[in-house]
Each structure stands twice: as C-alpha cells, then as structure tokens.
Backbone as a chain_set.jsonl record, in Angstrom:
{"seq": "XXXXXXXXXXXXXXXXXXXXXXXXXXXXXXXXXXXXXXXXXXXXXXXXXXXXXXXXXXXXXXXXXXXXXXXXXXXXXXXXXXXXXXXXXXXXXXXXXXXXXXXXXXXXXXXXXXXXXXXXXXXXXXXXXXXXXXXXXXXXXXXXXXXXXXXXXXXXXXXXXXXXXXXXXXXXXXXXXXXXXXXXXXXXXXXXXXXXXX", "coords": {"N": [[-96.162, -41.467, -0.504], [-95.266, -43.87, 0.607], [-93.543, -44.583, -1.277], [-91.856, -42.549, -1.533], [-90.35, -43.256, 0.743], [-89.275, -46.245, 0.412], [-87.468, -45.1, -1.486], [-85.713, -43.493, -0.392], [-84.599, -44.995, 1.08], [-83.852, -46.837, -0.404], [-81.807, -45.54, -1.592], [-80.282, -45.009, 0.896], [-79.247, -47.573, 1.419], [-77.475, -48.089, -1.132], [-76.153, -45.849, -0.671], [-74.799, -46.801, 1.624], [-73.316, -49.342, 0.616], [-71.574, -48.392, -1.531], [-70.03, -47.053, 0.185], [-70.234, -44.884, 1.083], [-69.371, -42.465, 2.908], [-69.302, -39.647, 3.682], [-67.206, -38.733, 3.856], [-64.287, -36.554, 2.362], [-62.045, -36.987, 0.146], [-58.506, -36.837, 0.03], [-55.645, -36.009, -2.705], [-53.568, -38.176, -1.853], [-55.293, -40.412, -0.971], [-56.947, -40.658, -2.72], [-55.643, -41.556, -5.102], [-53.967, -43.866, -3.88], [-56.433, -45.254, -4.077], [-57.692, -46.104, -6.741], [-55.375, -47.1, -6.837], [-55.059, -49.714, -5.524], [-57.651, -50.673, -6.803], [-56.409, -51.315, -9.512], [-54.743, -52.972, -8.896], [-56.167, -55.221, -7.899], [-57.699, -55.864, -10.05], [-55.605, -56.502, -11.598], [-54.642, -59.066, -9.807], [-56.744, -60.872, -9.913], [-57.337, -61.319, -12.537], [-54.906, -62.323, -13.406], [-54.823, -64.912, -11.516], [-56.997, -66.154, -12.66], [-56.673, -66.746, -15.231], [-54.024, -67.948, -15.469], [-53.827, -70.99, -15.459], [-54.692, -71.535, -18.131], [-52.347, -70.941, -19.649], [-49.131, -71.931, -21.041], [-45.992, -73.768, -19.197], [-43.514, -72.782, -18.805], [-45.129, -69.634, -18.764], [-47.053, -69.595, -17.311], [-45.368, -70.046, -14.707], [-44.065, -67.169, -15.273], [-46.479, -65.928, -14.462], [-48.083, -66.774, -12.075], [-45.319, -65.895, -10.455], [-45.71, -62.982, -10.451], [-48.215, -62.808, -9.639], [-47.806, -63.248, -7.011], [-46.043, -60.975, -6.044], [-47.338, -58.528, -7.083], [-48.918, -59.388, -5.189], [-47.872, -58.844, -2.529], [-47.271, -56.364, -3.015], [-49.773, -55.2, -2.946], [-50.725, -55.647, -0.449], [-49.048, -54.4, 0.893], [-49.774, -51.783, 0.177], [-52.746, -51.382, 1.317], [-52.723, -51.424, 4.202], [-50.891, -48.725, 4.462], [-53.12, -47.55, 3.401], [-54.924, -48.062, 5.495], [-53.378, -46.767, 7.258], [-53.386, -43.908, 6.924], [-55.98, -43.297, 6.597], [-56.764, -43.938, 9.278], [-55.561, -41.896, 10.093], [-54.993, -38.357, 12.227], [-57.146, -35.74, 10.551], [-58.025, -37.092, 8.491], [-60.693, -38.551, 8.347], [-64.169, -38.758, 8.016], [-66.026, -36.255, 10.421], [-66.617, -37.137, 13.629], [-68.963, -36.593, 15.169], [-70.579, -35.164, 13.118], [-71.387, -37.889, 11.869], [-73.701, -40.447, 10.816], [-75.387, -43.553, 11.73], [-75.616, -44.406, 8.649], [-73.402, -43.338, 7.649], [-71.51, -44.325, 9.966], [-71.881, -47.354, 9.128], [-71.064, -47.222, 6.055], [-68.43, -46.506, 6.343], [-67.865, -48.916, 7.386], [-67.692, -50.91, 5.213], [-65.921, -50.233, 3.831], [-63.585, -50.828, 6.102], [-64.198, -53.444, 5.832], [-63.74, -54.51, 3.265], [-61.068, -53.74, 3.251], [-59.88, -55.816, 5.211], [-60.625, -58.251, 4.394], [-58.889, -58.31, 2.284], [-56.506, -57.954, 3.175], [-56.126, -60.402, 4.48], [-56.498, -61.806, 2.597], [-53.54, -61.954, 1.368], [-52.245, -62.37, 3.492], [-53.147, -64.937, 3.66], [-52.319, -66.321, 1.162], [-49.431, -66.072, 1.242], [-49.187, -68.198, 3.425], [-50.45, -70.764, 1.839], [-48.426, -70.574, 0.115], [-46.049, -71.069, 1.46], [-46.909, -73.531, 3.231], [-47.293, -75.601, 1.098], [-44.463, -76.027, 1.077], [-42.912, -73.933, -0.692], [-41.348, -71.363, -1.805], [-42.431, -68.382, -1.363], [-42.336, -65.482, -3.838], [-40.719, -62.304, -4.881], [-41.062, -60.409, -7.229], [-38.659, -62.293, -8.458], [-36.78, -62.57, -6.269], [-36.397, -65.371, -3.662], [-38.427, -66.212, -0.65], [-37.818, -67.558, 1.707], [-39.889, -69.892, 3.7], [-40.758, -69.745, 6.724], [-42.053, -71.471, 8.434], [-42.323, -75.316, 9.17], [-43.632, -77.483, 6.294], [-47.479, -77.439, 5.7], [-49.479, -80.595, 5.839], [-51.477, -82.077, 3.255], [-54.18, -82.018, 3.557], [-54.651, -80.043, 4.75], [-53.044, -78.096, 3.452], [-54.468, -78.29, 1.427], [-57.245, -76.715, 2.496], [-56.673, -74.167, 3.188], [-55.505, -73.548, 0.657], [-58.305, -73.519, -0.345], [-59.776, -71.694, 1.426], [-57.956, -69.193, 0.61], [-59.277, -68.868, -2.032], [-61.966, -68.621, -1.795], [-62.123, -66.121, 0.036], [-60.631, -64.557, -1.91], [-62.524, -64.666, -3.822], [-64.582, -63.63, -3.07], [-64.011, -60.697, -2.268], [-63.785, -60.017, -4.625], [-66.532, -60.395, -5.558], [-68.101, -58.316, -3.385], [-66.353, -56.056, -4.326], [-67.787, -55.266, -6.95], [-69.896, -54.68, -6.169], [-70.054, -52.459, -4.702], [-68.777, -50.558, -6.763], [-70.67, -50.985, -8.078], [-73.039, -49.824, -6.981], [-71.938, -47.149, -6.455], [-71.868, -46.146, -8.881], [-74.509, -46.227, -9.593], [-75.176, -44.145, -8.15], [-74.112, -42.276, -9.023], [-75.037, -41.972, -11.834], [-78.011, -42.296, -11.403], [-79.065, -41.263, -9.12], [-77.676, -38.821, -9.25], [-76.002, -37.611, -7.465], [-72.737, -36.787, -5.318], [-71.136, -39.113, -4.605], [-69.486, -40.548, -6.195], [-68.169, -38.883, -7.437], [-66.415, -37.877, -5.747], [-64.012, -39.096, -5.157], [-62.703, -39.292, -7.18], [-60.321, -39.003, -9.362], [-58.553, -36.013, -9.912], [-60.612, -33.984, -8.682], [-60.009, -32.577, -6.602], [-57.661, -30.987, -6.756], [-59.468, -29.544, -9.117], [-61.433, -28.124, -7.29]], "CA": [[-95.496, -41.544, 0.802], [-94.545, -45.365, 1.314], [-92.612, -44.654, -2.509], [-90.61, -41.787, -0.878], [-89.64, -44.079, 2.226], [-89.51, -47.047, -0.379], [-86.565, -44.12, -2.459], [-84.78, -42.944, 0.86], [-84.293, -46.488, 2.039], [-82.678, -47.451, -1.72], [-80.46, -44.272, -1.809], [-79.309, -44.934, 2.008], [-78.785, -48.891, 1.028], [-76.669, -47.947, -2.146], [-74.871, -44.992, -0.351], [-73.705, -47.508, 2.207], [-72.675, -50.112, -0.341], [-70.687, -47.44, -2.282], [-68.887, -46.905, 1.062], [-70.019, -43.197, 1.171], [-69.503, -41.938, 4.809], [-69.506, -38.336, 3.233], [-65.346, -37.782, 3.345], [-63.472, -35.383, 1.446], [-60.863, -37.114, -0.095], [-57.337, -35.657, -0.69], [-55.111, -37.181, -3.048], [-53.213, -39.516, -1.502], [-56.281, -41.274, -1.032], [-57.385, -41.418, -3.884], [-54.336, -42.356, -5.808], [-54.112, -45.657, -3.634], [-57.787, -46.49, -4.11], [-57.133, -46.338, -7.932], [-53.774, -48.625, -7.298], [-55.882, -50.888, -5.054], [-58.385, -51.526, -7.986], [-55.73, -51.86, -10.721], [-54.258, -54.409, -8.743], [-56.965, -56.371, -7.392], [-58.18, -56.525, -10.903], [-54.789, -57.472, -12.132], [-54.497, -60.394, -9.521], [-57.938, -61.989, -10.365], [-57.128, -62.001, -13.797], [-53.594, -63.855, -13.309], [-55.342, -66.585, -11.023], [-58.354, -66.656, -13.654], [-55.956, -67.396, -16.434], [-52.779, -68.694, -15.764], [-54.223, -72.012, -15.809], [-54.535, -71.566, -19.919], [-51.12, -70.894, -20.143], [-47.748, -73.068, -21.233], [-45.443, -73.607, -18.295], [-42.968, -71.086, -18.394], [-45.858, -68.32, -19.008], [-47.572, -69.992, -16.166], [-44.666, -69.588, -13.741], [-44.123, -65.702, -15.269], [-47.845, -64.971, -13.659], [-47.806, -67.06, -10.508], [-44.43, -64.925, -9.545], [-46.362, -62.001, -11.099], [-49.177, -62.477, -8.765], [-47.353, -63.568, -5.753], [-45.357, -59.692, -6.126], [-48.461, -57.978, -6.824], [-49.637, -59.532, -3.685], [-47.101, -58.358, -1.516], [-47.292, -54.515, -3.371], [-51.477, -54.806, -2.713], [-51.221, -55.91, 1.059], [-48.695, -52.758, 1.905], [-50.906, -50.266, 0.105], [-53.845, -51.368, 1.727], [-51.54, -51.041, 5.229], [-50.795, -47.404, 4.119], [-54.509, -47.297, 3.039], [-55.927, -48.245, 6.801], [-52.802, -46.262, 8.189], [-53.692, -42.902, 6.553], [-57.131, -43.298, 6.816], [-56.976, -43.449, 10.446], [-54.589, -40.796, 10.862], [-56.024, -36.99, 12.275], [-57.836, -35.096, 9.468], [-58.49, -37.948, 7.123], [-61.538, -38.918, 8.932], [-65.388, -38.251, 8.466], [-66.13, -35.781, 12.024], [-67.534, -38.325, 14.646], [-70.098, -35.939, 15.627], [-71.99, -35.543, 11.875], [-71.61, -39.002, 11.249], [-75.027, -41.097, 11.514], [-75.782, -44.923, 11.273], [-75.53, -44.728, 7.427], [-71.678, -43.128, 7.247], [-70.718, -45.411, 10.356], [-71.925, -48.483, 7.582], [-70.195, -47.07, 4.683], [-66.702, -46.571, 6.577], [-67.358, -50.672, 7.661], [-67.81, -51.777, 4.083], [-64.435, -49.98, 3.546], [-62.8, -51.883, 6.206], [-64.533, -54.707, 5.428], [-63.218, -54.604, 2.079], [-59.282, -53.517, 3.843], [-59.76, -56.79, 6.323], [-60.529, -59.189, 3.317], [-57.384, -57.855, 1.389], [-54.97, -57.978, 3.988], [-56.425, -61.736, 4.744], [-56.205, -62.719, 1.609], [-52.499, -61.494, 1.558], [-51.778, -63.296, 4.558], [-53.568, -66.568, 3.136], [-51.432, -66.044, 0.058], [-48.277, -66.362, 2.43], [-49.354, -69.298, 4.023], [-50.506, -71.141, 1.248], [-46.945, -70.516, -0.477], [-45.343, -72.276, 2.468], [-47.8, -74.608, 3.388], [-47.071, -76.221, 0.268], [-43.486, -75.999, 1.054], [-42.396, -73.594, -1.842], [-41.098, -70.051, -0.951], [-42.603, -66.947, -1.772], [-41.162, -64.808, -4.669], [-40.934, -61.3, -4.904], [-39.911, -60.467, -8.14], [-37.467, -63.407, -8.392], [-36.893, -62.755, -5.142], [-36.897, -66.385, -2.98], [-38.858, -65.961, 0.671], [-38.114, -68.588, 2.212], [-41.242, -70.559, 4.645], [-40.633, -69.185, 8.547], [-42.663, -72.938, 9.135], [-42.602, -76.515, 7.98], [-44.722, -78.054, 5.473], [-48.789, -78.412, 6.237], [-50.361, -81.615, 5.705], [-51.926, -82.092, 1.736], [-55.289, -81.863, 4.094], [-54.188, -78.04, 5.333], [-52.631, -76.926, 2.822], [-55.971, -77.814, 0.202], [-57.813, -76.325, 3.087], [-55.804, -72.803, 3.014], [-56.14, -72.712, -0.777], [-59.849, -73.194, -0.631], [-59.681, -70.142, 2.045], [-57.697, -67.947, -0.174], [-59.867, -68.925, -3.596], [-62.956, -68.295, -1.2], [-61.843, -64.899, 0.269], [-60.467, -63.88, -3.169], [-64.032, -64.341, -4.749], [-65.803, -62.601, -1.675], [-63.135, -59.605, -2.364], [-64.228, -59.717, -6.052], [-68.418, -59.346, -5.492], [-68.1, -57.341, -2.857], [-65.515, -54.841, -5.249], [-68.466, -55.38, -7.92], [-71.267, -54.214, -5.6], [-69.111, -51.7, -4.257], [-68.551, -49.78, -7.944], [-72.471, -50.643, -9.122], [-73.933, -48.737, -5.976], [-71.04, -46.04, -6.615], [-71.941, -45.666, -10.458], [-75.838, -45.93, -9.486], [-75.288, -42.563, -7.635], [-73.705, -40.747, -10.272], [-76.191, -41.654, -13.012], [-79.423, -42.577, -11.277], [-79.588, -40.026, -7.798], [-76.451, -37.892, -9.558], [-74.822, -36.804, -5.927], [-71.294, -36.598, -5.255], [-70.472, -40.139, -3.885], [-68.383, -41.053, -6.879], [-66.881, -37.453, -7.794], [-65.335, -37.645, -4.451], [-63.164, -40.535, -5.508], [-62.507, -39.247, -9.079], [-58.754, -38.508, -9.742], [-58.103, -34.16, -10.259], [-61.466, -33.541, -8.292], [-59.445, -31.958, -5.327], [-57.532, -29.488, -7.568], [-60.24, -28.245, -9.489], [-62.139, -27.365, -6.305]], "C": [[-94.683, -42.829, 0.912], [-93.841, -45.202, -0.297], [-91.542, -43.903, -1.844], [-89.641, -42.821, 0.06], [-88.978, -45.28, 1.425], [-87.733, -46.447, -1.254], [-85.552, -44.047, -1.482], [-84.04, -43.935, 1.235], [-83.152, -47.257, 0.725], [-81.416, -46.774, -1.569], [-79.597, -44.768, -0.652], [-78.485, -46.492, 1.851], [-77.334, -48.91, 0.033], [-75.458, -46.772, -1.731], [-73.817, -45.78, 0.735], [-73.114, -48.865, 1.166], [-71.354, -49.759, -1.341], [-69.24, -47.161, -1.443], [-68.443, -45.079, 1.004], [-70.259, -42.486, 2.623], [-68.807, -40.104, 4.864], [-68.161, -37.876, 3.66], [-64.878, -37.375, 2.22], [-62.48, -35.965, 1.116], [-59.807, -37.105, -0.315], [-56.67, -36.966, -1.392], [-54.29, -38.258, -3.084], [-54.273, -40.743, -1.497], [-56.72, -41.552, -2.067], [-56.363, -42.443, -5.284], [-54.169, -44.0, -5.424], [-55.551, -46.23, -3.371], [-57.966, -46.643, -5.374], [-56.261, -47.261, -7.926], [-54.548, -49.803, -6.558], [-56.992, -51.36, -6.425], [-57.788, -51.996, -9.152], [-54.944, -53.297, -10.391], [-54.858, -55.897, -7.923], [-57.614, -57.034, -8.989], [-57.038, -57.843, -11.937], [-54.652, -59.023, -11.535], [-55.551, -61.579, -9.401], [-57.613, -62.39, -11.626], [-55.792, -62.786, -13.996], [-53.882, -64.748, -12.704], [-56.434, -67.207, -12.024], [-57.462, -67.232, -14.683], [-54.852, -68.057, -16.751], [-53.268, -70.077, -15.977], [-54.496, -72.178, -17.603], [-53.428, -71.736, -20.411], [-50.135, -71.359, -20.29], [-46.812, -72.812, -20.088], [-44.843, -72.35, -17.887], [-43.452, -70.212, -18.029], [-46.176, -68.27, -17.288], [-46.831, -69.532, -15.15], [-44.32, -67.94, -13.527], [-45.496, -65.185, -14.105], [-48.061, -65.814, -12.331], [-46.487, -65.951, -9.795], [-45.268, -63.582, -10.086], [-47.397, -61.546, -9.902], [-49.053, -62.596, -7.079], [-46.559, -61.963, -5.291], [-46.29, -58.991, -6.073], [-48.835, -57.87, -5.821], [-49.246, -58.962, -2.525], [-47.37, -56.865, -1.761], [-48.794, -54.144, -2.861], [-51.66, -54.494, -1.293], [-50.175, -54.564, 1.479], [-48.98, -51.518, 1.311], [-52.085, -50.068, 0.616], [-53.323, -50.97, 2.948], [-51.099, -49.615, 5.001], [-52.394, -46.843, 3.788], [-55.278, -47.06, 4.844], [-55.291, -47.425, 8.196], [-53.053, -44.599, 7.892], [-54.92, -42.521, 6.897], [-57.458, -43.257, 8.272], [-56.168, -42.835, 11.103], [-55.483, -39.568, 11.279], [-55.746, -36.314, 10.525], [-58.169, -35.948, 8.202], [-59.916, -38.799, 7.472], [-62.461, -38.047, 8.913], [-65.379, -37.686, 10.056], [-67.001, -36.685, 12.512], [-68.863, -37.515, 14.886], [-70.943, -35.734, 14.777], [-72.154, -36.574, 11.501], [-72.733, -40.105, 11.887], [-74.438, -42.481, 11.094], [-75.21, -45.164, 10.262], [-73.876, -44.589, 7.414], [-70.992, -43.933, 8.077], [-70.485, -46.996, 9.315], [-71.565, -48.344, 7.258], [-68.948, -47.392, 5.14], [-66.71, -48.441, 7.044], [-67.149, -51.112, 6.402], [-66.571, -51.291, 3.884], [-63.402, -50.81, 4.154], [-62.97, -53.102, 6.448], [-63.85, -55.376, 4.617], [-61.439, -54.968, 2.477], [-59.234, -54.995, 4.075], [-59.4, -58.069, 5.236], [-59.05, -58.925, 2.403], [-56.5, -57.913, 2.104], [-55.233, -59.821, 4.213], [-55.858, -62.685, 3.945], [-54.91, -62.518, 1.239], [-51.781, -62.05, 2.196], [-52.049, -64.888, 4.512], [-53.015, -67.16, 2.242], [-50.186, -66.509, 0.264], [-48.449, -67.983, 2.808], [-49.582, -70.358, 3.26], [-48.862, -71.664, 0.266], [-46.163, -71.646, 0.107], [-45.917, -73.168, 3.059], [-46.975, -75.637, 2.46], [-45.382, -76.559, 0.004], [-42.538, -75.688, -0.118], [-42.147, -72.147, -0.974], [-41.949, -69.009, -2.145], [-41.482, -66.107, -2.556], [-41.918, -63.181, -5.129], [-40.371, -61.055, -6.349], [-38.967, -61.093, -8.503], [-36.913, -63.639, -7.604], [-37.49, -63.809, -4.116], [-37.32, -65.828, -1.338], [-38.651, -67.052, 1.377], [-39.274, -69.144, 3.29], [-40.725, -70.279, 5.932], [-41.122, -70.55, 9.173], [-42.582, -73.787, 8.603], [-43.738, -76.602, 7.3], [-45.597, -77.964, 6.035], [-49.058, -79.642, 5.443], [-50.792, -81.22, 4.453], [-53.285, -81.832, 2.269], [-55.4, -80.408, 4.068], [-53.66, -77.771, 4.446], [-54.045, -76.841, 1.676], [-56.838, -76.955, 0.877], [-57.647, -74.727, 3.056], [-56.083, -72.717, 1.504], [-57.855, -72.689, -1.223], [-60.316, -72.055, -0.116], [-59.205, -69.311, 0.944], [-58.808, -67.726, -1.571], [-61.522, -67.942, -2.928], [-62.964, -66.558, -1.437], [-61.599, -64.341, -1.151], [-62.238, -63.547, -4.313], [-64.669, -63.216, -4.108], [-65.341, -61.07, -2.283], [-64.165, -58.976, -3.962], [-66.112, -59.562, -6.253], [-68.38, -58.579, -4.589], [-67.432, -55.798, -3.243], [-66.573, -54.142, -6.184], [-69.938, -54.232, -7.008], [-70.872, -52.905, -4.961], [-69.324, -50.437, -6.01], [-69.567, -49.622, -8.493], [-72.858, -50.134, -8.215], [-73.394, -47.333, -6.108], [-71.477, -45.023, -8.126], [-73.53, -45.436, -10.234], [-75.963, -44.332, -8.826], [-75.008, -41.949, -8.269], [-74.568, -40.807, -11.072], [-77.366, -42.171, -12.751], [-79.602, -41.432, -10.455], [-78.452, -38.712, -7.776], [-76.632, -36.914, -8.708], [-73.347, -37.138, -6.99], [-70.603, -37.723, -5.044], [-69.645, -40.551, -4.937], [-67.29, -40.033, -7.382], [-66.158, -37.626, -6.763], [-63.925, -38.371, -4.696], [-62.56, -40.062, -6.912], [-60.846, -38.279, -8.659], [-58.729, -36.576, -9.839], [-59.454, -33.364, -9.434], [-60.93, -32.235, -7.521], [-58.707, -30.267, -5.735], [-58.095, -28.656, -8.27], [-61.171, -27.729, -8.816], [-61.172, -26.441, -5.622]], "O": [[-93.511, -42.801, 1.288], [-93.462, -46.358, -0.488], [-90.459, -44.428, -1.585], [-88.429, -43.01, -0.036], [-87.822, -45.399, 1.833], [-86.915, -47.313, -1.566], [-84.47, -44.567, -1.752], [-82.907, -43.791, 1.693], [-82.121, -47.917, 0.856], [-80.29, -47.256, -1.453], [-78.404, -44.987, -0.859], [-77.287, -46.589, 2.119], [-76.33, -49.559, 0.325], [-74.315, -46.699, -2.183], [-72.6, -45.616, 0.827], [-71.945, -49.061, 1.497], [-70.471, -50.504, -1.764], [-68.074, -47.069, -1.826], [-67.429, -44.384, 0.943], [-71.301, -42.104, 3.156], [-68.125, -39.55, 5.726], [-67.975, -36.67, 3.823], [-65.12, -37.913, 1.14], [-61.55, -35.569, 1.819], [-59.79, -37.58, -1.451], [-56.795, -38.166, -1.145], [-54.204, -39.099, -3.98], [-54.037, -41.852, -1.975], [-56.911, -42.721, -2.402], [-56.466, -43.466, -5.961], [-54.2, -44.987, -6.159], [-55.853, -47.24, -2.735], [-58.648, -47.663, -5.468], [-56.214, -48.162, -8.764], [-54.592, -50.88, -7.152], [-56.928, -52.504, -6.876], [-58.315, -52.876, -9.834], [-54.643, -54.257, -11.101], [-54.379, -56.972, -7.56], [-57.925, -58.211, -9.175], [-57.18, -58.933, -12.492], [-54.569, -60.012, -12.264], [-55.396, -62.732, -8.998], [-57.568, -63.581, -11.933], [-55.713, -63.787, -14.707], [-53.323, -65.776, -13.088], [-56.689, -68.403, -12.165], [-57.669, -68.421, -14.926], [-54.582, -68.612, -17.816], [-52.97, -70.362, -17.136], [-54.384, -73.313, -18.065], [-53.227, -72.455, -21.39], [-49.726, -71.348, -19.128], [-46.695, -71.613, -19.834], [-45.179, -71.4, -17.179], [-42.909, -69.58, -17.123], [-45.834, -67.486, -16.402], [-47.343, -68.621, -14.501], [-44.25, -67.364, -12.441], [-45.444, -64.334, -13.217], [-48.251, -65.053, -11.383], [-46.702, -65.311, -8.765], [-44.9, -63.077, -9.025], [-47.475, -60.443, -9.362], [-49.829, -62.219, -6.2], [-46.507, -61.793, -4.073], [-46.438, -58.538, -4.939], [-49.135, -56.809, -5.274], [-50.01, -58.613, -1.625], [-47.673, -56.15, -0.806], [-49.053, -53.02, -2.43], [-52.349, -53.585, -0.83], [-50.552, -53.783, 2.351], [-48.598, -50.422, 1.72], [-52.636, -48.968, 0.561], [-53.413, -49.742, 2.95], [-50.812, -49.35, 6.169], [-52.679, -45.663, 3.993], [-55.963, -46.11, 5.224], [-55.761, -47.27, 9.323], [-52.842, -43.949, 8.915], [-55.062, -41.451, 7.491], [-58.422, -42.56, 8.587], [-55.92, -42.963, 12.302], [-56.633, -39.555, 10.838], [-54.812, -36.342, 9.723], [-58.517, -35.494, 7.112], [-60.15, -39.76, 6.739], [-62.325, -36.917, 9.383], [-64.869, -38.391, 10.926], [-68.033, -37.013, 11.926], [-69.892, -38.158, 14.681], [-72.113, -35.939, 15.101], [-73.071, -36.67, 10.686], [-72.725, -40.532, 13.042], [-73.435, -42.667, 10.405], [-74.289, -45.978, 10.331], [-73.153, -45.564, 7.204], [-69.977, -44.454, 7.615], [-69.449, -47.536, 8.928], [-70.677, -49.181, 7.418], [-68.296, -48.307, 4.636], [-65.68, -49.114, 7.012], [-66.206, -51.903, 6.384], [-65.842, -52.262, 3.685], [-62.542, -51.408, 3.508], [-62.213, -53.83, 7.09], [-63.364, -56.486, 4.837], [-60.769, -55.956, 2.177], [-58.585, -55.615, 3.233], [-58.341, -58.694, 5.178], [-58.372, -59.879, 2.022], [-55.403, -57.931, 1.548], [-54.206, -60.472, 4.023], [-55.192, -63.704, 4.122], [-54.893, -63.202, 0.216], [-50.662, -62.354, 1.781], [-51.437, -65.791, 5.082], [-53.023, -68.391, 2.22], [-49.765, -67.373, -0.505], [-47.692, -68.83, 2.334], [-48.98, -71.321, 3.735], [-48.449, -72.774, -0.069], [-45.759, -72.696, -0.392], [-45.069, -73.854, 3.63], [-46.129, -76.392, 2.94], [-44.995, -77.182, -0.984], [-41.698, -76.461, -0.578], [-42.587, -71.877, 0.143], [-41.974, -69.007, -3.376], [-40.294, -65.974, -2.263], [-43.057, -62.919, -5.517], [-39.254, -61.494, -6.623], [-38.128, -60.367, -9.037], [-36.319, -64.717, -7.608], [-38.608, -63.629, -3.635], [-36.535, -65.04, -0.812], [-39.719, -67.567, 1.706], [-39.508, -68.112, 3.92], [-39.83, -71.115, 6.064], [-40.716, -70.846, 10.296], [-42.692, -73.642, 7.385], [-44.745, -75.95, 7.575], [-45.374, -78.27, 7.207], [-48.783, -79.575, 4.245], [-50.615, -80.022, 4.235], [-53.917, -81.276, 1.37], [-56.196, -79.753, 3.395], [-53.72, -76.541, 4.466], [-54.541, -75.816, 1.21], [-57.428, -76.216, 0.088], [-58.679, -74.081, 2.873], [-56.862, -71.851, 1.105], [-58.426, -72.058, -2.113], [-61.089, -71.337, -0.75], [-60.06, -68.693, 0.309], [-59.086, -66.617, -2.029], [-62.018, -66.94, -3.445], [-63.422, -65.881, -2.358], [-62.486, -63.594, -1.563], [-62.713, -62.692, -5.061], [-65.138, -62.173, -4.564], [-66.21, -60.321, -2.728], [-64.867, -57.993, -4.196], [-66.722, -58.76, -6.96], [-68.839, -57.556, -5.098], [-67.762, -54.722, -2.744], [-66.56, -52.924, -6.367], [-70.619, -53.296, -7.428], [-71.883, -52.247, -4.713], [-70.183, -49.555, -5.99], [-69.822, -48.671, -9.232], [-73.599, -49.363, -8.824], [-74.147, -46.375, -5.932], [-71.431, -43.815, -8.354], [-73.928, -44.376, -10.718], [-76.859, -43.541, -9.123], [-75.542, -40.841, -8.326], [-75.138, -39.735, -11.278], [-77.984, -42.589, -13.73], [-80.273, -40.522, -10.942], [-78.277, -37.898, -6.869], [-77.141, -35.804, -8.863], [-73.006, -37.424, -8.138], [-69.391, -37.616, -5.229], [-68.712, -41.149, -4.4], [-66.096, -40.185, -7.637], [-64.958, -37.474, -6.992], [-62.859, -37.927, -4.268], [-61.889, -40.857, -7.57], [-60.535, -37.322, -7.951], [-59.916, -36.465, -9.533], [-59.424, -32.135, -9.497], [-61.323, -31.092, -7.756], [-58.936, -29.114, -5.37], [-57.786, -27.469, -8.372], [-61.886, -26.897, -9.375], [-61.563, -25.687, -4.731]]}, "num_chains": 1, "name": "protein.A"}
C-alpha cells in the first residue's frame, strides 16, 4: 500500500516535470519544440566555448549567438501565442492539479527564455555595443549602464541561462523516465510523425 502511494506520487512528480498536462499535439507544435531545443542547445554551447576560441572565431559565435537569440525569443512568442490560441489547449474541465503543474513548468520554461532574450538585449547595450543580427548593427534605444549594472545584467543573463539549462535537463530525464520506466505516452506525444501515423 504505502509502495503504491510511494509509485503514484513518483509517476505524478515526473509527469509534471516532463510538462505532461495530457495535450494532443499537432505539428506545428511540435516542430517549434524541436527548434526550441536545437537552439537552446546551440546557444549554450557558443557561450560555453567561444571563450577557447581565436578572436575572429570568437566574434563569428558571439554574432552567431546574439542571431540565434533573437530567432529563439520569436519562436518561443509563436510558441506561447499558439499555445494559447482555441483548440491547442488541454479542456479546462479534465484538467486536475497535476496537468495545471505540467502546463506551468512549460511556461515556466517560455518566461525564462523570453527573459533571457530580453537580458541578452540589455546586456548588449548596457555595455554600449549594438546588437547584431546576422551582421546586422541594432543600435542601443538607451545610454551606457554603469560597469556596476552592466556586470550585474550579465550575471542575470549567465544565471537565468543556467536555470534554463537544468530545468531543460530535468525536463527531458522525467520525459525519457516515462517512456522507458512507466512506458505511457508523455514523450510519444512530442515525437516528430506521431500525428500522421495516428
């Protein structure tokens, strides 16, 4: 008995961690939650490593990741605008406790990504450099901050960017624990061609 309750209580823990609030995904959705992970992974690994790299390279993946950044924050923005359009939404009326949780860790996840997007921005011009899109100059909308505020803003973004990155991690191991420990559906849902071969 207290093992069952002990089982129920893991499964419901790991189904909200997974961010399973039992929706049907079509594939728009899933397409940009695939481009959201290819490019959250890409822009950890250009802040993790440019620092290795000889100037020039260096400057290739700072504008690299500063473009990225801009392409991440208006798919997530298409992500939080789809998602709360009619019919892309778990029904309010079957949804308990557990699926209200799951859909927060989702825009938990959104909130942190648009933040860090917007911290990204600020940081840029803080430091009184412009934002580059592709080679594309942005110029700063504000003066300079202070060497105080602007270290302050990149300790925010480095912060948030980590948070983004265990919370992604814990996110995909509660997701993968359902398929091959309590093998449900919470990760087929999400899986690329699911939709057409049902």
């Amino acid at each position: 008995m207290q093992r069952d309750t002990f089982s129920k209580a893991s499964d419901t823990a790991t189904r909200i961690a997974a961010g399973d609030d039992k929706t049907t995904y079509d594939r728009l959705s899933i397409a940009l939650h695939w481009l959201t992970v290819v490019l959250v992974l890409t822009q950890f690994a250009l802040a993790q490593t440019w620092g290795f790299a000889p100037k020039p390279t260096r400057h290739l993946m700072i504008v690299a990741h500063m473009s990225f950044g801009m392409i991440l924050a208006a798919v997530i923005v298409v992500r939080i605008v789809w998602r709360l359009s009619p019919g892309h939404q778990a029904p309010v009326e079957t949804a308990g406790w557990a699926e209200l949780a799951a859909k927060g860790v989702h825009y938990l996840l959104y909130g942190l990504l648009v933040a860090e997007a917007v911290l990204g921005f600020i940081l840029r011009w803080s430091g009184n450099e412009s934002m580059s899109f592709f080679g594309l100059a942005i110029g700063a909308p504000f003066p300079p901050f202070s060497k105080a505020a602007h270290h302050t803003v990149g300790e925010a973004h480095d912060l948030v960017g980590w948070t983004i990155i265990v919370l992604a991690a814990c996110h995909a191991a509660a997701a993968l624990f359902h398929h091959f420990v309590i093998r449900d559906a919470v990760l087929m849902r999400m899986m690329p061609g699911l939709t057409r071969r049902r």
